[in-house]
N, C-alpha and C positions, 0 to 999 in steps of 0.2 A: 644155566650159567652159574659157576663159582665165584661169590663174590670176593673169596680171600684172593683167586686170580686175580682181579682188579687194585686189590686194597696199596700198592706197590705205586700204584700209578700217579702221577701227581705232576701237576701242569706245570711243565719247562716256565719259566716267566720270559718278560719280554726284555729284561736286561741280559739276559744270557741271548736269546737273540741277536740282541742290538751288537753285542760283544763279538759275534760271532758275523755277523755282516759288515763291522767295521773292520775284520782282518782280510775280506777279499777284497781285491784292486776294482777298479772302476771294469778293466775290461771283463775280469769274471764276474760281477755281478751282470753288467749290461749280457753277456752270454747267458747266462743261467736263465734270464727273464725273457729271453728270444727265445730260447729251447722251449721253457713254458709255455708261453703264448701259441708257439705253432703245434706244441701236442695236444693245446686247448681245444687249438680250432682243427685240428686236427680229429680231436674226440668228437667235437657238437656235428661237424660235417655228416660223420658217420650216425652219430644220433641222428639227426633231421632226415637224412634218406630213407632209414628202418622208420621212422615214427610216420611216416607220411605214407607208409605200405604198412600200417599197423603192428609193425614187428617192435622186439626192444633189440637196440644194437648191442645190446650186454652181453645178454644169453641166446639169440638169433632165432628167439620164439616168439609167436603172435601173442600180442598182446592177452586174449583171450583161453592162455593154456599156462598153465604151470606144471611144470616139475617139480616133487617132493624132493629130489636129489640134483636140482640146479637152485636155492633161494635166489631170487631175483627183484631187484628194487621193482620191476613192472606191476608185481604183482600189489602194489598199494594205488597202484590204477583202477583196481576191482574191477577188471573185466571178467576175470574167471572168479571160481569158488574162495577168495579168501579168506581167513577167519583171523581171529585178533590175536590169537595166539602162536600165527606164521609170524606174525611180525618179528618174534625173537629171533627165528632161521634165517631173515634177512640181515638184522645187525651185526649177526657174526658173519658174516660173509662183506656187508658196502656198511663203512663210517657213516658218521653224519654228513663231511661235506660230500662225500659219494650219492648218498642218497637225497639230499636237497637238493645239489645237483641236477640229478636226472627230474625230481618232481618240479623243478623252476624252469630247466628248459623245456618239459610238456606245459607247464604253463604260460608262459611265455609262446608258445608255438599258437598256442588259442587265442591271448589278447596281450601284446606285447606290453610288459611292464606294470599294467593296473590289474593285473592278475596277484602281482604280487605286492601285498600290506607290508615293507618292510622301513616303515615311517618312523626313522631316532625320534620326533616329537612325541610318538604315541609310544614308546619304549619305555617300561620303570627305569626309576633310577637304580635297581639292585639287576635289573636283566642283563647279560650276557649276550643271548639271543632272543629274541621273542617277536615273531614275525608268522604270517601268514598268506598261506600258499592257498588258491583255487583254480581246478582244474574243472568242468565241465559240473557234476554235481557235488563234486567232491571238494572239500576243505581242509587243509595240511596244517597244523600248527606247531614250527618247535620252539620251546622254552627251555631256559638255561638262567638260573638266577647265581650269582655270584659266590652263595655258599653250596649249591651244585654243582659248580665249577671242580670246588677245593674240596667235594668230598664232608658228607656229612654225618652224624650217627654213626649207627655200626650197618652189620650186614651190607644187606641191597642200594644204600645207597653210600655207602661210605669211602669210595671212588668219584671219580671227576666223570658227571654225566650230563644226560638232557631230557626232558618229559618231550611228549608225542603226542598231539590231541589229532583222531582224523572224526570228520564230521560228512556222512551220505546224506544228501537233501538235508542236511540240519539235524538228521537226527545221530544219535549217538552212535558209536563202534569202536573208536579206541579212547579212551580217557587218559586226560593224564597223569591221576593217580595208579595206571595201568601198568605201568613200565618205569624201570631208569636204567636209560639207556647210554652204556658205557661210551665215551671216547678216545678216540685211536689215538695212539703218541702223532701222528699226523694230523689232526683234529687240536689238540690242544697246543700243536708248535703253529697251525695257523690262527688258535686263537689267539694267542701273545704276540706272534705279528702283526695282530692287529691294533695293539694298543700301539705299536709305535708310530711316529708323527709322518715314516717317510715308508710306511709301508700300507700295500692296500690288497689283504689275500681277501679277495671275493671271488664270485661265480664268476667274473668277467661279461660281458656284452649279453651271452644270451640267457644269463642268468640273472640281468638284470631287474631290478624290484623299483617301485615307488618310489624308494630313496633317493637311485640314481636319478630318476624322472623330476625331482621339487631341485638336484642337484644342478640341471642342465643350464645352458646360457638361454637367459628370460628371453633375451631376442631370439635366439633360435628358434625357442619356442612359439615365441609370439608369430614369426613368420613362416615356420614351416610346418606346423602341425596343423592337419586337416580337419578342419569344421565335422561334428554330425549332429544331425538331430536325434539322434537314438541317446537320451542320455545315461543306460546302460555301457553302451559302447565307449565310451567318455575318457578318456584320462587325464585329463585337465578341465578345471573351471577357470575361464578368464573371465573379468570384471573387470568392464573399463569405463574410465569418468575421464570425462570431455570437459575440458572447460575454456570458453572463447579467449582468446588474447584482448580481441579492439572488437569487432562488431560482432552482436551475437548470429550465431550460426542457424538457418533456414531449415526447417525442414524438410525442404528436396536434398539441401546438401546429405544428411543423415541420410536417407531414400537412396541416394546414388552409389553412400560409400556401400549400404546391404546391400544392394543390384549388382555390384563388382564383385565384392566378397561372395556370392554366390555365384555368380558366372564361374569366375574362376578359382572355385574353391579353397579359397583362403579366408584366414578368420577376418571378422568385422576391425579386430584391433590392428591388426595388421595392414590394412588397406588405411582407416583411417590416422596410423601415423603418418603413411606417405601421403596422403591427398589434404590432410591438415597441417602437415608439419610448420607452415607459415601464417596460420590462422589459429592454430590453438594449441594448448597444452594435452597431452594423450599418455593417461597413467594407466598402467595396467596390471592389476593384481592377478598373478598366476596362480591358483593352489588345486592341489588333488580332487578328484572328482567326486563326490558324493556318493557316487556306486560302487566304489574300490573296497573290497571285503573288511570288515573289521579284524583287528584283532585280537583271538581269543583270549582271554584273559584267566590265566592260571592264580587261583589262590593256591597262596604258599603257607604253611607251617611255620609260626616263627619258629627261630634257631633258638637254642636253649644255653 
C-alpha cells in the first residue's frame, strides 16, 4: 500500500452529516432506513445459512480453503493456512465495518452478545473504537484513538486509520503495532454518524455486543433471560437483595421461590418479584458477566 494514496483522505465530520440529513424529508429518510434494514437482513440471512454448512457467504468457499486471488474476510477465522501478512489482501478488498461485521456475526452465532467486549465503561476516553471480539479460540481486537482517526505523523500512519490485535489461544499473531489500517470514505461517514445524538450506524441485532446487552430493559432482562449454572456460558450477573416490608421472611419462603425458578427455568429474581411483590422490597443489580473477554488494551504513542 501507498501511503501518499491515503494521505487525501480525511474524516467527513458529523456536522456536514447532520447538514445533509436535515435537507431530506421525513418520507426519504424513513425509506432510506427501510431499504437498509432489509439488505441488512437480507446479508446476515445469507450469512447464517453458509456459516452453519461452514462456507463464508462472501466468497462461497469453505471456511477451511483460501484463495490467493479471492482475499476474504473468512480467512481471519484461521481455519486454513493464514499468515499475518494476508491480512493486508483482505483490507484492500472488506473495510472495517465490512470486516467486523462478518467477525461479530460468527461471534455472535457461538454466544450471542458476551462474545462481544464492546463495554463504553471500559472504553479510553481518547478511543474511537476499542472493543473486543472472541470467536472459538480466537480474539479480534480493533482500536481507533482519536488522533488515528485524523491521521498522524507522516508515512504509514498519516491517514485516518485502526490498529488490529488478533490473539490464537492467547498467544500472539497479529499485534498492533503490526498494521494501520486504512478507512474507507464509508467507514469514516459512519463514524461521524455516530457522534450525532439522533443517529445510531452499528452492526444492527446480529452484530450485537455487550453494550447493547447492559443497554436492554432491566425488566426484560430480569424476566426473560434464562438461568445457567455454567458460569462461562453467562451473560449477565444479577444480584438481588431482599429486604421484608412487616414480617421477616421464612426460609421455606426463599426454598419455594429457587424450587420455581428452576422448575421453570427462570431467574431467582424474577420469580421472587412476583411471589414477594406484597411482602417485600426486591432490587436487582444487573451487570456483565465476569467471563465476557477483556479488553485488549493498546499502548499508544503520545502525539507530539
Amino acid at each position: 500500500m501507498n501511503p501518499t494514496d491515503k494521505d487525501s483522505r480525511r474524516p467527513i465530520t458529523s456536522e456536514q452529516i447532520g447538514k445533509w440529513l436535515d435537507s431530506m424529508s421525513d418520507e426519504e429518510a424513513e425509506l432510506g432506513q427501510r431499504i437498509q434494514q432489509e439488505e441488512t437482513a437480507q446479508e446476515y440471512a445469507a450469512f447464517k445459512a453458509a456459516y452453519h454448512q461452514g462456507v463464508c457467504y462472501l466468497c462461497d468457499e469453505p471456511f477451511e480453503r483460501m484463495r490467493s486471488d479471492r482475499p476474504c474476510t473468512h480467512w481471519l477465522l484461521r481455519r486454513a493456512k493464514f499468515k499475518k501478512n494476508d491480512f493486508a489482501k483482505i483490507w484492500d478488498v472488506y473495510d472495517y465495518h465490512s470486516t467486523a461485521a462478518f467477525l461479530r456475526w460468527c461471534a455472535n452465532e457461538e454466544h450471542p452478545l458476551r462474545n462481544i467486549n464492546d463495554l463504553a465503561s471500559e472504553k479510553g476516553n481518547r478511543k474511537v473504537i476499542s472493543y473486543t471480539v472472541k470467536w472459538k479460540d480466537i480474539e479480534w481486537t480493533f482500536d481507533c484513538s482519536s488522533s488515528d482517526l485524523a491521521g498522524h505523523g507522516k508515512g504509514f500512519s498519516s491517514f485516518p486509520h485502526y490498529h488490529f490485535q488478533m490473539r490464537i489461544d492467547g498467544r500472539q499473531f497479529i499485534n498492533f503495532n503490526d498494521f494501520h489500517v486504512p478507512f474507507s470514505e464509508k467507514d469514516l461517514f459512519m463514524i461521524a454518524a455516530n457522534e450525532l445524538p439522533t443517529v445510531r450506524a452499528d452492526f444492527g441485532p446480529a452484530g450485537a455486543g455487550m453494550q447493547d446487552a447492559v443497554e436492554a430493559d432491566l425488566d426484560f432482562v430480569i424476566d426473560e433471560t434464562e438461568p445457567t449454572e455454567d458460569p462461562n456460558a453467562a451473560t449477565y450477573d444479577l444480584s438481588t437483595i431482599i429486604v421484608a416490608d412487616d414480617k421477616p421472611l421464612s426460609g421455606h419462603e426463599f426454598l419455594k421461590i429457587i424450587q420455581e425458578a428452576k422448575k421453570k427455568n427462570r431467574t431467582v429474581a424474577s420469580v421472587a418479584r412476583e411471589r414477594l411483590k406484597d411482602k417485600a422490597s426486591v432490587t436487582t443489580i444487573v451487570s456483565p458477566a465476569e467471563s465476557i473477554p477483556a479488553i485488549a488494551v493498546r499502548t499508544e504513542n503520545k502525539p507530539r
